[in-house]
C-alpha positions in Angstrom: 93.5 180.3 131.1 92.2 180.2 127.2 90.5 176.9 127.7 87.0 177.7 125.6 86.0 174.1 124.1 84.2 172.1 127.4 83.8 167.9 127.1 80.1 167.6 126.0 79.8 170.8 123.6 79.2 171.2 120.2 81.7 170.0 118.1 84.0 172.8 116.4 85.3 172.2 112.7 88.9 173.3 112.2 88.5 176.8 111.2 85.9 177.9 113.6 88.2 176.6 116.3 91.4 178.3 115.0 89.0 181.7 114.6 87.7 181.2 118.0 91.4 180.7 118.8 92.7 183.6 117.3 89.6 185.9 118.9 91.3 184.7 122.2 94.1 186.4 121.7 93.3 189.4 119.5 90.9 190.2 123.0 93.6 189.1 125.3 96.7 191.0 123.0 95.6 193.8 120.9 97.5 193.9 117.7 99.1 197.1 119.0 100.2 195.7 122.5 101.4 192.7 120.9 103.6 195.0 118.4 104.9 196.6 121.2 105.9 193.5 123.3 107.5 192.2 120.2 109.3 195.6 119.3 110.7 195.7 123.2 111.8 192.1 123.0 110.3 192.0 126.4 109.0 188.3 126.3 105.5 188.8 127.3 104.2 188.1 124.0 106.3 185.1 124.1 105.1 184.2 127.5 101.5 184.6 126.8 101.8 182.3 123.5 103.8 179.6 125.5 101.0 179.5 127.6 98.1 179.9 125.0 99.5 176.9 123.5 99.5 174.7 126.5 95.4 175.7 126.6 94.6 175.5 122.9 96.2 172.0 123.0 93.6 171.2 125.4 90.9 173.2 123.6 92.0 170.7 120.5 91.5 167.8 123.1 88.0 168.5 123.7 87.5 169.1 120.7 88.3 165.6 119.0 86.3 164.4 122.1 83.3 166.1 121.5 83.6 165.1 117.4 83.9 161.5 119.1 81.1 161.7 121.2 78.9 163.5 118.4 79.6 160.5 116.2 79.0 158.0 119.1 75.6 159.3 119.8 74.9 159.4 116.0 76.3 155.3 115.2 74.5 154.1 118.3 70.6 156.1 117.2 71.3 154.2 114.0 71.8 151.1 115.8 68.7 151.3 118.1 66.6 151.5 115.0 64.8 148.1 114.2 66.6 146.0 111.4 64.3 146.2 108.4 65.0 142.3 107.6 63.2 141.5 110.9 60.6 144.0 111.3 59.4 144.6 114.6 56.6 143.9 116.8 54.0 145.9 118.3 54.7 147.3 121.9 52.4 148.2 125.2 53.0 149.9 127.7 50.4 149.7 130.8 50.0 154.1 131.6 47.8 155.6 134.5 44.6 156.8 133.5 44.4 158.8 136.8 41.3 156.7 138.2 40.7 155.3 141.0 39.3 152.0 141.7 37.2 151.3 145.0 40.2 149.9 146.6 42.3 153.0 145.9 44.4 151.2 142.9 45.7 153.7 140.2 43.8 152.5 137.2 45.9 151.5 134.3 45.0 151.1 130.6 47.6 149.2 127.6 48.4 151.9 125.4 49.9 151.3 122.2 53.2 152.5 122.2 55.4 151.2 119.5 53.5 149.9 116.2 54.7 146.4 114.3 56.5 146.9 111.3 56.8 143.5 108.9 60.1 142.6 108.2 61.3 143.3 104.1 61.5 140.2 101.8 65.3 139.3 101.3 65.3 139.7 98.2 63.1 141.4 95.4 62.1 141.4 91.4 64.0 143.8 89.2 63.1 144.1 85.7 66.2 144.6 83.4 66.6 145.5 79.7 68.9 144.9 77.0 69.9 147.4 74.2 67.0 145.6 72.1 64.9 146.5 74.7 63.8 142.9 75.6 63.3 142.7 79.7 64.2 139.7 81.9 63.1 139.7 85.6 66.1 139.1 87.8 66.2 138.2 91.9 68.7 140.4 94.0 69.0 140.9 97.4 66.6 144.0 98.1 68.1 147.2 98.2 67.0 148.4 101.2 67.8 145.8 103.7 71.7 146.0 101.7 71.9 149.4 102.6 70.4 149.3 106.5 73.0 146.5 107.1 75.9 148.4 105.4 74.8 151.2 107.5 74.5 149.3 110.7 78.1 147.8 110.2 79.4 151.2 109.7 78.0 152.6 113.1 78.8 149.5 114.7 82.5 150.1 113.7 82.2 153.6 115.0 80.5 152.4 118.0 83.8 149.9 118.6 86.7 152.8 117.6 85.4 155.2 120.2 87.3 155.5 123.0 86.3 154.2 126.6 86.5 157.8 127.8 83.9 159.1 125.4 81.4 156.1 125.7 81.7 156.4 129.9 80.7 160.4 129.1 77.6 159.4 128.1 
């Protein structure tokens, strides 16, 4: 069996996965037993093929899954991020300090774990100029909160094309 792409690895692009493909069979059929085989007409070249292709359809499977899965794992990091229009707020987290009080309780302290961000005005001043270089100050939507939620719809669409399969491997 030739299968050499597992579910969960690295994804391959198309031409390291045809090389690694065509390593497979240089190892497994030397050029020279392969022109012998062909030259006999003896079908075991054939044979082998028949079956290579059977596996390297399945390497192509895992493949495409594990692309799927690296772009799952990407779209839904990008969606765990806090949305700049809303800022976040500060986080504790009660830890052991490794003391002991006289009643044998585990002493804990609240330790900062996660510091506030303010959320990003909607929308922001630009200064614009016309060819006689006199400026007027226009409002837009800010930039960066535009480009967070076109990101966050983008991962969110990736996060709703992949397959079941993929999102139960993680």
């Amino acid at each position: 069996m030739t299968v050499f792409v597992n579910k969960g690895d690295l994804p391959l692009t198309p031409a390291q996965l045809e090389k690694r493909a065509q390593k497979h069979i240089k190892r497994i059929w030397p050029d020279q037993a392969r022109e012998k085989s062909i030259r006999l007409a003896d079908g075991m070249f054939d044979d082998f093929m028949t079956s290579f292709s059977a596996d390297h359809d399945v390497n192509l499977a895992h493949n495409t899954f594990n692309w799927q899965l690296a772009e799952y794992r990407k779209a839904t990091a990008r969606l765990a991020r806090y949305v700049l229009a809303d800022g976040r707020s500060e986080v504790y987290e009660d830890q052991p300090t490794g003391d002991y009080d006289e009643e044998g309780n585990e002493v804990m302290v609240s330790v900062l774990v996660q510091s506030a961000v303010e959320p990003l005005d909607a929308t922001v001043e630009v200064m614009t100029y016309d060819v006689d270089g006199d400026g007027t100050t226009e409002t837009v939507a800010n930039p960066l909160i535009v480009v967070d939620e076109a990101e966050r719809e983008a991962a969110q669409s990736i996060v709703d094309g992949t397959p079941v399969e993929v999102k139960d491997w993680v």
